[in-house]
N, C-alpha and C positions, 0 to 999 in steps of 0.2 A: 326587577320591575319595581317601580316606587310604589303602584298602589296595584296590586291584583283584584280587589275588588272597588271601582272608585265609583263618581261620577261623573259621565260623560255628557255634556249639553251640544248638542245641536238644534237650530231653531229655534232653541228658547225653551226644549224642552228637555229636565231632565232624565237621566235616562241610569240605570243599574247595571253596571259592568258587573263582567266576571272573567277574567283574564289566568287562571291559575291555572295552568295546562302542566300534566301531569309528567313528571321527570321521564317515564320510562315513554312516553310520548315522543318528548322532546330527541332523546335518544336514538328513537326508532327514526324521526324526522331527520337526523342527521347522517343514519343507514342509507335509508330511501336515497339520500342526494347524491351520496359517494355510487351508489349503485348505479345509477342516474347518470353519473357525470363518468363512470367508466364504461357506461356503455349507449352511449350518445344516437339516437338515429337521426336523418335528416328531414325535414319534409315531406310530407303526406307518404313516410314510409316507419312511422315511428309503431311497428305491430310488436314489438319485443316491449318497446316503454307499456304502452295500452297494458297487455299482458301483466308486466309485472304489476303496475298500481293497482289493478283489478285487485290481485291476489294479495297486497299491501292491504288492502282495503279489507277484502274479504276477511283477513286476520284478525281485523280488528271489529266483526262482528258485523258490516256491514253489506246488507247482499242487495240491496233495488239499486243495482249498478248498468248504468244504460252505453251504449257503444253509440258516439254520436260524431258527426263530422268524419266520419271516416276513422281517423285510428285516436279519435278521443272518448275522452268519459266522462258521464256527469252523474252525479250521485244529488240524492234529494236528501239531506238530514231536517228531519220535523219536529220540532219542540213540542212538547208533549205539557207544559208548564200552564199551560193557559189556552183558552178559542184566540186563533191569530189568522185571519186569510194574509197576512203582510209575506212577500216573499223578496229575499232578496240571489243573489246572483255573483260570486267570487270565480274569478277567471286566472286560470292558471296555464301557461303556456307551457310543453314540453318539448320541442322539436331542436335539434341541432344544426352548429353551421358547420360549411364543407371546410374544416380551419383544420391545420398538424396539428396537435397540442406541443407548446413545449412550455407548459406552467411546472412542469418537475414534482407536480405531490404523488403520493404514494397511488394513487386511486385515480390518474391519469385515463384518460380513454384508452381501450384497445381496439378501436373501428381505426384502422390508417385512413388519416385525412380526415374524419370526423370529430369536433368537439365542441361541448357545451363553454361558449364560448361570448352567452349573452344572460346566462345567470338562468335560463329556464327549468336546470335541477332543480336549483334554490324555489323557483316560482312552484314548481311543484309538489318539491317537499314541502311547503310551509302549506298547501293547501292541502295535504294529506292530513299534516297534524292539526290544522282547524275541524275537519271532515272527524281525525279521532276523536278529539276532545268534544266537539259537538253532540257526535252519537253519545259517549259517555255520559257527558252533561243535559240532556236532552229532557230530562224532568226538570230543567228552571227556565227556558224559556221556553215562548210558542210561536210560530209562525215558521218558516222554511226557509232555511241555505241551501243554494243550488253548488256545486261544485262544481264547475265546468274546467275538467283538462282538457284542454285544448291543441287539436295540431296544426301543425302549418301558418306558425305566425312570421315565420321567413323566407317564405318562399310563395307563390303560385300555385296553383289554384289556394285562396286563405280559407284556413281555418274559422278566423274570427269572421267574415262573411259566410261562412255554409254555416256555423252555428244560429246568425240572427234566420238566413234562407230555412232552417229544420226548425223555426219556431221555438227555440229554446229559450228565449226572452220573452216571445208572447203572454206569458203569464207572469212574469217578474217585474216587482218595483222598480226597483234600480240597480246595479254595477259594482262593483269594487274590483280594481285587479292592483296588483302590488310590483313594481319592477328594480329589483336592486343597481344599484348608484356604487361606482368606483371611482367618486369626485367628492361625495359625503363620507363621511366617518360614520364607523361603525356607530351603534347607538343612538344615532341619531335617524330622523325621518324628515324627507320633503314632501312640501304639498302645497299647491297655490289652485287658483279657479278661472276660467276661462280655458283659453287655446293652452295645450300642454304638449304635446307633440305636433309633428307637421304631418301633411299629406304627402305620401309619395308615390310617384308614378316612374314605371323603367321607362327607357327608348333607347331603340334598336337602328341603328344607322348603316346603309350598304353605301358605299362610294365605291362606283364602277368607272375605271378609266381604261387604259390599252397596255397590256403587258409589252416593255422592249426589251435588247442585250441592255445591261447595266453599262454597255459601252458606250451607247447610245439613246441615253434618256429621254432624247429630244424625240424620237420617234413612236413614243407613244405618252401616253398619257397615265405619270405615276399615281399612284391614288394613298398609296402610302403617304406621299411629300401632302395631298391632297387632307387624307383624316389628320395629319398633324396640324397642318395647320387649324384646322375646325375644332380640332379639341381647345386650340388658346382661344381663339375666337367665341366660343359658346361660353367661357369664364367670365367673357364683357356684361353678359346678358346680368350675373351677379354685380361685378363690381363697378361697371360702368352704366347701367340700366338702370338699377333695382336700389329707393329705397334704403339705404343701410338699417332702419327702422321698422322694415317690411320684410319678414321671414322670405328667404328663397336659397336654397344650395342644389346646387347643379355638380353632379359626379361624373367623371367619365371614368368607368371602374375595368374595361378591358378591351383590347386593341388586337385584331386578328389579321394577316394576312401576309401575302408573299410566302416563299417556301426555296428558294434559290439565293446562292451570292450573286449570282450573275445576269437575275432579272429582275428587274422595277414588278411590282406590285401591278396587277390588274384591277383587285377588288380587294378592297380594307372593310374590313366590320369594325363597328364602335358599340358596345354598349353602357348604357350608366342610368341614376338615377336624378330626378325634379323632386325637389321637397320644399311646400310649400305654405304659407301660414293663413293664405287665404283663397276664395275660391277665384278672385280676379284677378291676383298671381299667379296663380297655378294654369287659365288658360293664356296670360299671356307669355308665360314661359313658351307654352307648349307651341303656340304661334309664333314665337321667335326662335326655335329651336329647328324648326322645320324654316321660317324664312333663310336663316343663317346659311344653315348646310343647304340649301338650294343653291343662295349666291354665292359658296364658296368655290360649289361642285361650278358651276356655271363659269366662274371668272378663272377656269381652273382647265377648261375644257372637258370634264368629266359628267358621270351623272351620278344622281344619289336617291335615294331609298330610305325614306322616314317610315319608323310604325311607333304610338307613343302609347301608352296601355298605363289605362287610370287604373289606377292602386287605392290604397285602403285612405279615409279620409280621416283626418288629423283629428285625436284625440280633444275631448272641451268638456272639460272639467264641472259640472254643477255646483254653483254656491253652497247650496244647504248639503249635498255631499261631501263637499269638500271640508264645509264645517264640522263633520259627523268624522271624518280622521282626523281632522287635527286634535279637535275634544278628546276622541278615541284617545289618541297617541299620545295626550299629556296624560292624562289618568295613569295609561302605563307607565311611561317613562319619564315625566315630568316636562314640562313647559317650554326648559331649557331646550330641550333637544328636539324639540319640533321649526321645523324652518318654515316660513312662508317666502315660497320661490318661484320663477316665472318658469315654466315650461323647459322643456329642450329640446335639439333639433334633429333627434331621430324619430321613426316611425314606426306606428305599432298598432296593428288589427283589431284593437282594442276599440279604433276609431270607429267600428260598426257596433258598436256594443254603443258608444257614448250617443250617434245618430239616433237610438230608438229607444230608449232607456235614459234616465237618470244616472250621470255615471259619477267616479270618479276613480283617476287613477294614482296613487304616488309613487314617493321613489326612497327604497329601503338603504341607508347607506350602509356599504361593506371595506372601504378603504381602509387599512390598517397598516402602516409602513413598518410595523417590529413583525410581521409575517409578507411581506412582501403584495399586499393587496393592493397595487397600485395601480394598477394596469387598464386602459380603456376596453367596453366592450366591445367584441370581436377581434381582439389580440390574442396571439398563438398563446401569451403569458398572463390571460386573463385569470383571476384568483379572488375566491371571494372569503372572508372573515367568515366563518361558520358560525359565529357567537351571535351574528346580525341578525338572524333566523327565526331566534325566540323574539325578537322585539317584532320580528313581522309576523310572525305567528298571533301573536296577544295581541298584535291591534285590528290583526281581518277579526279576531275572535270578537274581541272589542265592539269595534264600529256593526258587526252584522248584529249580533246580539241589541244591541243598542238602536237599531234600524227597527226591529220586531218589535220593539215596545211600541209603546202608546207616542203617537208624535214622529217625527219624523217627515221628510220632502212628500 
């Protein structure tokens, strides 16, 4: 760290860091993640993670531990240093994807077909060791950090929606959640303001035709020949519609049906995701999505079956938040290594949190090519730099601290 205790300015006002987080902290925070990432659950089934951070926590002296969203947790650490009603709100996602792992570290998942495979150990552990450090430190500032681990930021029913739904924001200023980057280098941190993720939404496609013999294709109606074609077709709406300047990614991520070598498909399922950067994009995806597959099924002889299901809405960065981390994150680590950068095009429940609240989210980098850290999220070989951890750690510590004083959005 360049300055463990510096000055941090947002809005014009300065503010008293204290970023020196305690070695055996640090330590513990790097247990937790290996723990974390060897035993991976998935969505709205994470009751072993729940479990263990309670008791992570409980260790470290902390007991007004509340069970919130189903298998998450949010802890209240209160500054004792001064009268502060300022409260703010660090979100930490903990759930797993349905992925193999084959990243090869020692400390590999052992759930087959389960692994942390979007950094949300990392996200957790570094909000355990803000959470220690804070109770520790909690005679020099005043006013409230919420800790909110959170489940089910990859999957349905969200997390990050039943959090705002349980009022867990209702009495909070504003936001902070932090999501590690394997496109940035280690040491280093992104942050920009406005749109920072996109909105995404699944849809589910039935194309129903007439099963025939494979001998005789012409006697029914393939639905197979029928979804492939519709899957190149729904790609136009991106590259031939939309914009190149105007967020939209359209996925078609799995293709189901038939069951015989010797019979044409009856009924093909499609499913995939709309990700998009605004809200007049996003309905007219959805309206092109359903026209398309109507007229393909149509000019196809077949029929089809749209259901399009709004998802979480696209993270938007607050100015004065945003300026409250990058401040944070030079005092840490110096000036050099803060980046001011435009958004990216994945999606994250984060986006109810920025709807109702002052948010801001960034993005911790862990890319390290002498350990093999290069790998995009949601890859079987995904790998994160453990070294990246204290710099995310010291700048939630940072910017929350720095929120509680005087000033601030």
């Amino acid at each position: 760290m360049s300055n463990p205790e510096g000055s941090a300015t947002a809005g014009g006002v300065a503010k008293t860091v204290t970023t020196d987080i305690d070695a055996g902290i640090l330590d513990r925070m790097i247990e937790v993640r290996r723990h974390l990432h060897r035993n991976p659950e998935l969505s709205n089934q994470e009751a072993g993670t729940q479990r263990y951070l309670r008791q992570m926590l409980v260790d470290q002296g902390i007991v007004d531990i509340r069970d919130v969203a189903g298998f998450g947790l949010a802890v209240d650490i209160v500054g004792a240093g001064r009268p502060s009603n300022r409260k703010i709100a660090i979100r930490a996602d903990i759930d797993a994807l349905p992925i193999e792992e084959e990243s090869g570290v020692d400390y590999a998942s052992t759930n087959p077909g389960v692994m942390h495979a979007c950094g949300h150990d990392a996200h957790a552990s570094m909000a355990f060791a803000v959470a220690a450090h804070l109770h520790q430190s909690r005679d020099s500032f005043g006013g409230t950090v919420r800790l909110i681990f959170q489940p089910a930021e990859e999957d349905e029913p969200s997390g990050g929606k039943r959090v705002v739904e349980e009022g867990l924001l209702d009495d909070i200023d504003a936001a902070i959640c932090v999501h590690v980057d394997p496109y940035t280098p280690t040491g280093k941190i992104a942050v920009g303001s406005g749109p920072y993720t996109l909105a995404c939404d699944t849809f589910d496609v039935a194309v129903i035709g007439s099963a025939a013999h494979a001998a005789k294709p012409h006697e029914g109606v393939d639905a197979l020949a029928v979804a492939c074609s519709l899957v190149s077709e729904l790609q136009k709406i991106v590259s031939r519609e939309t914009d190149p300047y105007d967020p939209l990614v359209i996925s078609v991520t799995a293709i189901n049906g038939g069951n015989a070598y010797n019979v044409t498909a009856g009924r093909v399922t499609l499913k995939g995701t709309i990700r998009s950067g605004s809200d007049a994009t996003r309905e007219r995806a959805w309206h092109r999505v359903r026209t398309i597959a109507a007229g393909m099924a149509t000019s196809h002889g077949a029929r089809v079956e749209v259901d399009i299901h709004k998802g979480e809405p696209g993270v938007v960065n607050d100015v004065e938040m945003t300026e409250l981390i990058a401040a944070s994150a030079k005092a840490c680590i110096g000036a050099d290594n803060v980046l001011n950068t435009p958004g990216w095009t994945i999606a994250d429940d984060f986006g109810y949190y920025s709807e109702k609240r002052p948010s801001v989210y960034f993005r911790l980098g862990i890319r390290n090519e002498e350990i093999g850290s290069v790998f995009p999220l949601h890859h079987a070989r995904f790998r994160i730099d453990e070294a990246a951890l204290k710099v995310g750690a010291t700048t939630l510590v940072a910017a929350a601290t720095a929120f509680l004083s005087t000033g601030g959005p």
